[in-house]
C-alpha positions as CSV (number, residue, x, y, z in Angstrom):
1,X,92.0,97.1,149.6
2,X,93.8,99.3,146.8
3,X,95.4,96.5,146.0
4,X,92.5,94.4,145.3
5,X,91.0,96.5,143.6
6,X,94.3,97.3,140.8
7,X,94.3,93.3,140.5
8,X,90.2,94.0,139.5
9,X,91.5,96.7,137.0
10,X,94.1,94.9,135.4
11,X,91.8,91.8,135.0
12,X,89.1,93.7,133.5
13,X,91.6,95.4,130.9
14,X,92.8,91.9,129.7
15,X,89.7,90.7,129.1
16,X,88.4,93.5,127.1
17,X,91.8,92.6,125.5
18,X,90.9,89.6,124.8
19,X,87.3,90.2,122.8
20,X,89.2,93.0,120.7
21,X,92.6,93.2,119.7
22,X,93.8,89.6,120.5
23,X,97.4,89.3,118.6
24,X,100.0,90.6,120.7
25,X,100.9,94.3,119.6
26,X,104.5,95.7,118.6
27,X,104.9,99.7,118.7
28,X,108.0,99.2,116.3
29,X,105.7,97.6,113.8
30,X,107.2,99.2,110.9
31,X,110.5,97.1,111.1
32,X,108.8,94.0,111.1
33,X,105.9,94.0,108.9
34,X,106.2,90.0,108.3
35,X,104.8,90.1,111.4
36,X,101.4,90.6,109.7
37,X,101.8,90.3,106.2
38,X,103.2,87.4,104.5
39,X,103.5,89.5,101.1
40,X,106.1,91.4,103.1
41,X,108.5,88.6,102.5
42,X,111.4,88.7,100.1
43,X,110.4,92.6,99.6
44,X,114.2,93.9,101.4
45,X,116.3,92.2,98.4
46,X,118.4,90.5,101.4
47,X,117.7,87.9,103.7
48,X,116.5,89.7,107.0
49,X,116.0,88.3,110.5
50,X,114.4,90.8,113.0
51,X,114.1,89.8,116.8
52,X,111.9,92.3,119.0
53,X,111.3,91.5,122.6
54,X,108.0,94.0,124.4
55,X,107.4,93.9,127.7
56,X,104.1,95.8,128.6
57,X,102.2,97.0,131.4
58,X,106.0,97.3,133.8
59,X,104.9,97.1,137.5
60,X,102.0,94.7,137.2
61,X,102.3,91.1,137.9
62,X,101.5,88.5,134.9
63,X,101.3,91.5,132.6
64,X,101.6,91.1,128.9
65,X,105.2,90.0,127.6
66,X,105.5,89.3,123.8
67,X,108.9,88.0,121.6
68,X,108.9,88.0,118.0
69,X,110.9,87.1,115.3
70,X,111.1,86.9,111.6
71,X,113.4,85.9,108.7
72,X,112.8,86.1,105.2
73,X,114.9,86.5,101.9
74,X,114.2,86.5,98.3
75,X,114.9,83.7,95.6
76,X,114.5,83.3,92.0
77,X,116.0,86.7,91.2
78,X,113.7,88.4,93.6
79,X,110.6,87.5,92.5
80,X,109.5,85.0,94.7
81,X,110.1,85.7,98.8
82,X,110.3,82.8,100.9
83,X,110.2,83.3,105.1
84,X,109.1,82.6,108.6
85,X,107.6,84.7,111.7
86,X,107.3,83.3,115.4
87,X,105.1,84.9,118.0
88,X,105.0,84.1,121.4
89,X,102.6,86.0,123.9
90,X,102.2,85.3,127.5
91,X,99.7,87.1,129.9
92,X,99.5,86.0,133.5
93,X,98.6,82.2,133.2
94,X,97.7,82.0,129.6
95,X,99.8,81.7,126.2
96,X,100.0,81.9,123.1
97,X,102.6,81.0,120.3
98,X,101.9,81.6,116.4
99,X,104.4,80.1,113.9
100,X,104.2,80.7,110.0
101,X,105.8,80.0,107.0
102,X,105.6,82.7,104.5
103,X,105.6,82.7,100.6
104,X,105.1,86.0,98.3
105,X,105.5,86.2,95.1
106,X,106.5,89.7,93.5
107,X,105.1,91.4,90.5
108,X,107.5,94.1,89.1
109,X,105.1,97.0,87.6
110,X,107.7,99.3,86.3
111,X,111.3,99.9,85.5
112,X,111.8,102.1,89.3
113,X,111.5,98.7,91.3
114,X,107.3,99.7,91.8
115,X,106.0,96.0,92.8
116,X,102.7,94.5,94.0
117,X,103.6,91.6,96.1
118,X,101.4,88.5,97.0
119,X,101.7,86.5,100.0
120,X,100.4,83.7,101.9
121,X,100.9,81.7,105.1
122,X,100.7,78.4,106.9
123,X,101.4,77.1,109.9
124,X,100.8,76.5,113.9
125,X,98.3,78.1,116.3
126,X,98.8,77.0,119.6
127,X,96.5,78.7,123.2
128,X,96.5,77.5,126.3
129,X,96.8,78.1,129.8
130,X,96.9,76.5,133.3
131,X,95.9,78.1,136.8
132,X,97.5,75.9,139.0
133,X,100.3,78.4,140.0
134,X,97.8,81.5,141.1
135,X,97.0,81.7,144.7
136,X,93.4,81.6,145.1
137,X,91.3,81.4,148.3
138,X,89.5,78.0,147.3
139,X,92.3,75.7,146.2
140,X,89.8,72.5,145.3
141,X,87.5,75.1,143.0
142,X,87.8,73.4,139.5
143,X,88.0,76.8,137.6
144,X,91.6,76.9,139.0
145,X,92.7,73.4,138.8
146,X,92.2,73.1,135.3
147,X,94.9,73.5,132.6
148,X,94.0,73.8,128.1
149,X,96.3,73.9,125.7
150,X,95.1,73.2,121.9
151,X,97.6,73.8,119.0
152,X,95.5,74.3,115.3
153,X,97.2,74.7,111.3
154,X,95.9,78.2,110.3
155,X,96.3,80.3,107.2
156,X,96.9,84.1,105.7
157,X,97.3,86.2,103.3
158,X,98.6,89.3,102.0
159,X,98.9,92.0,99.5
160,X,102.3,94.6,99.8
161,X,102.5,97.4,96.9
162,X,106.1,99.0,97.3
163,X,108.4,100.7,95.4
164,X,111.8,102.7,97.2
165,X,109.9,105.7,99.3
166,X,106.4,104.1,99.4
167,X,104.7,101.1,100.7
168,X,100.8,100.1,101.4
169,X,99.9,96.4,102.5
170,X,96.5,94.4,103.4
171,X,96.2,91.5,105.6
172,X,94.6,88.8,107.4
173,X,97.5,87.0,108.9
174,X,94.8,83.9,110.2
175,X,92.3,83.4,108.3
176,X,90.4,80.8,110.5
177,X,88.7,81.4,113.5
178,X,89.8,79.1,116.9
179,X,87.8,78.2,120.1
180,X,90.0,79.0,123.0
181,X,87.9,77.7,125.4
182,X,87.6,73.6,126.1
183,X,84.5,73.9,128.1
184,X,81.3,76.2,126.6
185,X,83.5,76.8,122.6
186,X,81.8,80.2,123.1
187,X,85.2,81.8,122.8
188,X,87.2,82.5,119.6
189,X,90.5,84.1,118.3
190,X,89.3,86.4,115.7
191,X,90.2,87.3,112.5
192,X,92.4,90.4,112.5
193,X,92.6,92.6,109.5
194,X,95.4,94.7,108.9
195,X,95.8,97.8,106.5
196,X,99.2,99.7,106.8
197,X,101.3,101.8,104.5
198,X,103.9,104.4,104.6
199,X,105.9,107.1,102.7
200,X,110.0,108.7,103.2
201,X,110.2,111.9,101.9
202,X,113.8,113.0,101.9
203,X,115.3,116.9,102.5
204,X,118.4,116.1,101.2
205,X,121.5,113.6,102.5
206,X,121.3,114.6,105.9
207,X,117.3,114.3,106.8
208,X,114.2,112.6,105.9
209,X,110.8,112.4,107.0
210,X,108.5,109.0,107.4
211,X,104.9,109.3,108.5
212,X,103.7,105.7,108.9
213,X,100.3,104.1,109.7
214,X,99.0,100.5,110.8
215,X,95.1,99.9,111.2
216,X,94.0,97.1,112.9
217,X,90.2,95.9,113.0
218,X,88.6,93.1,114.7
219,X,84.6,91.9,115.0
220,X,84.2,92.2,118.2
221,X,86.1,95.7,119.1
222,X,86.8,99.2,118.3
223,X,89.6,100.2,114.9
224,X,93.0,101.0,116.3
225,X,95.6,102.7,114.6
226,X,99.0,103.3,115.2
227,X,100.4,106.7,113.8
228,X,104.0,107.2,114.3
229,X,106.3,110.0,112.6
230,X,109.9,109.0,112.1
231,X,112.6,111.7,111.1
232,X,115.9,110.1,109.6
233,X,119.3,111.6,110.2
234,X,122.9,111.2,108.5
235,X,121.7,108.4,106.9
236,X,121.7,106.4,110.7
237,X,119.4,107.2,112.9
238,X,116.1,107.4,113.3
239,X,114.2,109.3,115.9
240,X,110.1,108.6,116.2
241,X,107.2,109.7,117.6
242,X,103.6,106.9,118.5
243,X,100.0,107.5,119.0
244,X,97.7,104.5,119.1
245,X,94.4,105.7,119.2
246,X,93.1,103.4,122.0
247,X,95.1,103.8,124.6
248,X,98.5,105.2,124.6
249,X,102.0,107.3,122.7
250,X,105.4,106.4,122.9
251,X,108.6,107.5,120.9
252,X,111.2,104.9,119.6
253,X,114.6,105.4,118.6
254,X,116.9,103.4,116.0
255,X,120.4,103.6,115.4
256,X,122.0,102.0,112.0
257,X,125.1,100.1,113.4
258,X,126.4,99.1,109.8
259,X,124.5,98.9,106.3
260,X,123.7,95.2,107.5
261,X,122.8,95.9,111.4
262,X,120.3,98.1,113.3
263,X,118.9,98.4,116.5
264,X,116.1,100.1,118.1
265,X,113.8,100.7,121.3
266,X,110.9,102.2,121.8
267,X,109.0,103.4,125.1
268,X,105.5,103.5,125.6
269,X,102.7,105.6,128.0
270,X,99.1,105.3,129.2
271,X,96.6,107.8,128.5
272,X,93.6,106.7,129.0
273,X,94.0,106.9,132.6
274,X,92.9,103.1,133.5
275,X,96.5,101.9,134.4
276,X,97.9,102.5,137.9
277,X,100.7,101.8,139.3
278,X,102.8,100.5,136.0
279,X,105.4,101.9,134.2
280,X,104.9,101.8,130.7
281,X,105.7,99.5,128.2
282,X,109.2,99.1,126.6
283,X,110.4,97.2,123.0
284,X,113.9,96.2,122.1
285,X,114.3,95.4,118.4
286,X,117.6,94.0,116.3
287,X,117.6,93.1,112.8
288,X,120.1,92.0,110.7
289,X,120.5,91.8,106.5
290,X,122.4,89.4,105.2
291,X,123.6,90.0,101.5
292,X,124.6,87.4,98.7
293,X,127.2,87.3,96.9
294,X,125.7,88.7,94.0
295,X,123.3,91.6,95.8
296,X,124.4,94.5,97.2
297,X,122.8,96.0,100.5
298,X,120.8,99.3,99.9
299,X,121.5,101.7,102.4
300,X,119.5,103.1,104.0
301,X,116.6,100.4,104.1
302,X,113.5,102.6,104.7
303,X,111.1,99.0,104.4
């Protein structure tokens, strides 16, 4: 009976999921804003790739597990950014992958590197899923022996003012709305609007101090933000703290391997109470910069 009754939770949670925040969440947002913001690209002065992998919700069956990854890099003597983000998202029987290409071109406001980038993307949304691998008491009911997979060009855009301590971005990383449902069409992926930004202010060599944000708004649900506090130490590592005003807080941890490697994890909780049995949510992250010959990498990269 408990049992039953956890698989009635956990279906309920997705699809409240669903009708709000639809794109898959990253706690470690901040070290791959490409993610969600196409101006983003180029901004680094290097060409970056950043890999996370998130797997949510431990302890539940089909719960929500998420890869991302970017690359990006700047041309033209770094005023135009050129890159790519893949997102792949996977919740019990249903899927979904996002890939963009991303173009930004940056404005240079001043002579301390201040710049107002411009983005936009293009590329493939794909949503489907198939029931025919869920145990279910009436195997001939049509609901489950059904399978849908569509895959739709979409569009973005976005803004990313930045200079070396600051940062603020705005973005719609899908600019057209998509049925996800091959039956009634009553069912949509919604346009997601993101507003983010960020500050490092430093105590000297050995410590600094980043308060970050990331507010993420939908229709058809409640504003979520993501507030995370980041202390920086020696110059290589970087020790967090997460509240997302939803559902849940976390810490994350990063450690810079070499100016061009870092790697970081992060750990999430529940507190809203609705989870049982589950234990937590965890994120790996990697990412790389890759300098030209000509280009120097700035260490440390706060952005």
């Amino acid at each position: 009976m408990m049992k039953k009754i956890a698989i009635l939770f956990y279906v309920v949670l997705a699809s409240t999921a669903l009708w709000s925040q639809q794109d898959a969440q990253t706690s470690m947002y901040f070290f791959n804003p490409l993610q969600f913001n196409p101006g983003y690209a180029g901004s680094r002065g290097t060409f970056n790739v950043t890999g996370v992998t998130r797997a949510q919700w431990i302890g539940w069956e089909g719960a929500p597990n998420t890869q991302f990854l970017s690359f990006h890099g700047p041309v033209l003597r770094q005023n135009i950014g050129l890159g790519g983000n893949i997102a792949y998202d996977r919740i019990g029987s249903r899927t979904a992958l996002n890939a963009m290409a991303n173009f930004a071109y940056h404005l240079r406001l001043n002579e301390d590197n201040m710049r107002l980038s411009l983005g936009l993307s293009g590329g493939i949304q794909q949503y489907g899923y198939d029931f025919s691998g869920l145990i279910v008491n009436d195997p001939t009911d049509a609901n489950y022996l059904n399978s849908f997979r569509q895959t739709k060009a979409n569009f973005g855009f976005g803004a990313y003012f930045y200079d070396n301590n600051f940062y603020a971005g705005l973005s719609i990383p899908r600019l057209i709305k998509r049925s996800i449902d091959n039956s009634t069409g009553n069912s949509y992926l919604q346009r997601h609007i993101y507003l983010t930004g960020g500050y490092v202010h430093s105590f000297g060599s050995t410590f600094d101090i980043k308060p970050s944000v990331l507010v993420k708004y939908t229709g058809s649900g409640p504003i979520i933000a993501d507030l995370n506090l980041s202390v920086h130490l020696y110059k290589r590592f970087w020790i967090g703290g997460l509240y997302r005003t939803t559902d849940c807080a976390g810490f994350n941890f990063a450690y810079q391997i070499k100016d061009w490697c870092m790697a970081g994890y992060a750990f999430d909780f529940p507190l809203n109470g609705k989870m049982v049995n589950q234990w937590a949510t965890h994120e790996l992250m990697i990412s790389f910069d890759l300098r030209g010959k000509n280009n120097a990498i700035q260490s440390p990269r706060y952005f």
